[in-house]
N, C-alpha and C positions, 0 to 999 in steps of 0.2 A: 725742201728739207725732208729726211727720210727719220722719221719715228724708231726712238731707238728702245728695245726692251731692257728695264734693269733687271740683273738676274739677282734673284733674290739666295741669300747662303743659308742653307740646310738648318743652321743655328741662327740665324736669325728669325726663321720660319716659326720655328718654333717654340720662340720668344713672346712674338708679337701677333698672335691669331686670340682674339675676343673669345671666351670661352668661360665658363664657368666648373671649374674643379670640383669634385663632388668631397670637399673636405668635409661635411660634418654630416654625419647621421646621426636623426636625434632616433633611435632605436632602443625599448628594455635590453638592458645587459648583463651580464653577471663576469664576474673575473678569475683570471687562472695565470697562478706565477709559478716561473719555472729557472731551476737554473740546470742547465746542459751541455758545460764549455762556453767556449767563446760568444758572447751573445748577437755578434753581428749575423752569423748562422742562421739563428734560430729565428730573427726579427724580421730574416727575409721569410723562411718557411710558415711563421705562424701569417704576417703578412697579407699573402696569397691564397692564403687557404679560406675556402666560403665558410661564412658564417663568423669570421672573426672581422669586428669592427675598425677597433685599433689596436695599435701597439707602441711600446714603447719600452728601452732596455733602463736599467739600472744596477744597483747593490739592496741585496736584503740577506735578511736570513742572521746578521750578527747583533754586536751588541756597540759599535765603535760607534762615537757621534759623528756627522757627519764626512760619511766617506766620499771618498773622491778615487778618481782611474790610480793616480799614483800614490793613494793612500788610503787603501783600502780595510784597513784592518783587518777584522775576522766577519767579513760580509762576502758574496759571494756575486758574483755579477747572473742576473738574472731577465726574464722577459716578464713585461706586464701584458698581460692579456683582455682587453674588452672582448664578449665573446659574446654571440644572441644562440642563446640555449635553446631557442626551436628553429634553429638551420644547424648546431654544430654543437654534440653533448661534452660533458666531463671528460665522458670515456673515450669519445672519439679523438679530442685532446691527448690524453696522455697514451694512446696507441702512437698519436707523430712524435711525443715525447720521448718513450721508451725506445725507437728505433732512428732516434735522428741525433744522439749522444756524439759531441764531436770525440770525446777521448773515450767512451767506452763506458758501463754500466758496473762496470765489475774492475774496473784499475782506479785506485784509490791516488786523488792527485790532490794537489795543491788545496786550500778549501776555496780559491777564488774561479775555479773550475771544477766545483764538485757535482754530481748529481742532488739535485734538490728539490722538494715538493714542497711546495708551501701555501696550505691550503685555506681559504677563507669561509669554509663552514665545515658543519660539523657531516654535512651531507657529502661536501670533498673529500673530506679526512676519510671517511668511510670506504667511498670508491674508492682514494689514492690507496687504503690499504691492502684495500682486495685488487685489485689490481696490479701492484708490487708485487703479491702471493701469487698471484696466475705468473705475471711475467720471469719467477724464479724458477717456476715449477718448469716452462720454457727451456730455460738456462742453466740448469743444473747439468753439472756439478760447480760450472763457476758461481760463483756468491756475489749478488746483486748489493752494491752500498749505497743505494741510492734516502736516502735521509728524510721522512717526512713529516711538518712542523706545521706550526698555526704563522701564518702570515704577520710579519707584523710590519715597523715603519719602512717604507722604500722609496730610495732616494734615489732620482734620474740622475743617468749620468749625465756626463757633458754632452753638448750639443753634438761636436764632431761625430759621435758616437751611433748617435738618432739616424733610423733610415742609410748607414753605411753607405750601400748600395747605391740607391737614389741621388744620393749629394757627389758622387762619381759622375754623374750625367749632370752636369751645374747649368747645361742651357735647359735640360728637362724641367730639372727643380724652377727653374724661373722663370719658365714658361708659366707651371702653374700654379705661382703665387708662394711658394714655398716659404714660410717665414719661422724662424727659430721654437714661436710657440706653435706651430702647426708640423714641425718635426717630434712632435710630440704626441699631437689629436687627431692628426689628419686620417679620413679615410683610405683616399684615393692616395697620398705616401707610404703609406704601410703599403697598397697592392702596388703600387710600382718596383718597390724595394725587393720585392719576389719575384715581380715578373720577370724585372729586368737580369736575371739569372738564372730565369727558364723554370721556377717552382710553379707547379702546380698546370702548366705544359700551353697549348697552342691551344686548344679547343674550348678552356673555362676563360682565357683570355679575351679570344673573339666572340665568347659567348654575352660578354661582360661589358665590354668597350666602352660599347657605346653609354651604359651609363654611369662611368666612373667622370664624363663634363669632358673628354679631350677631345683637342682637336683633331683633324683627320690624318696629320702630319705629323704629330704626337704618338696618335693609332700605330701609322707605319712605321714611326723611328722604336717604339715599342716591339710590337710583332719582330723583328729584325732581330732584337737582340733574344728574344722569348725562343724564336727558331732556332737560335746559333745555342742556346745555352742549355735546352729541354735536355733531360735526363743528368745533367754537370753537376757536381757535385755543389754544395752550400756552405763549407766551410770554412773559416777565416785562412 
């Protein structure tokens, strides 16, 4: 009898390979919420960027009680930001902020797509405002409406929402462990969520790999899409 090889399916692969996802890092952190348009955008870009822990989209910024996607009141859909402030500052934040606006800094739109700063100290508040005033003096003669306020309740949205990107790849996500509260807090979710649409490019990627826990066929079905996607645009 001649020994027969099963071939194993690409989604299957990388289903079923032992591995340890790097969902949680217990790291000092500090936070930064932002509203910039659409927030599936922005969850991929903050994401992937070093120095931010997690992420995770929402509504803040109003006064309605619990809002929801199709009931949102006067909230504004926004990113929450874990961020470790000695790999990645305030300021370096609201430089990918001011220039990653999906409808624009200066066209006043809807308030569930407004520009918005909403800051959690009084040391934010500071920056955000000096750095408003730089970014006007920029953009002059158009007039910057971007709005900035003291942080207050924020409420995730729905799940569907969380990691956009990510939950597009459904054998990715269950490959590694992906579960409703970990589209939430996960590490290695948020940087897939940006990889996998080419943020932050090929080189911080493979710089990175290997310790975000994937497997080596997770690696390459990654890199694949990070190549095809580099420089593409982020928004919804």
């Amino acid at each position: 009898m001649v020994a027969t090889e099963r071939v194993t399916d690409p989604a299957e692969r990388l289903e079923n390979i032992p591995q340890q996802p790097l969902h949680q890092i217990d790291t000092p952190f500090e936070k930064a919420t932002f509203g910039m348009g659409c927030f599936w955008g922005c969850d991929s870009l903050f994401g992937a960027t070093k120095g931010v822990l997690r992420t995770r989209v929402g509504y803040a910024g109003g006064t309605s009680e619990s809002p929801a996607y199709k009931k949102m009141g006067d909230h504004t859909e926004v990113i929450e930001i874990d961020y470790d402030p000695t790999k990645i500052s305030y300021n370096d934040l609201l430089d990918l902020f001011w220039n990653n606006h999906e409808y624009g800094l200066t066209t006043r739109m809807k308030r569930q797509y407004m520009s918005l700063i909403l800051y959690h100290s009084e040391e934010q508040r500071q920056i955000a405002v000096a750095s408003r005033t730089e970014e006007q003096i920029k953009r002059t003669p158009e007039q910057i409406i971007t709005e900035i306020a003291p942080a207050g309740p924020f409420y995730p949205a729905e799940n569907y929402h969380q990691k956009y990107r990510l939950q597009g790849h459904s054998d990715l996500a269950k490959g590694i462990g992906l579960t409703p509260e970990l589209l939430h807090t996960s590490h290695v979710a948020a940087r897939l969520n940006g990889y996998l649409i080419g943020v932050s490019g090929l080189k911080q990627f493979e710089e990175e790999a290997d310790l975000l826990g994937l497997s080596k066929d997770q690696v390459q079905y990654v890199r694949q899409y990070v190549i095809e996607n580099e420089g593409g645009g982020i928004f919804c």
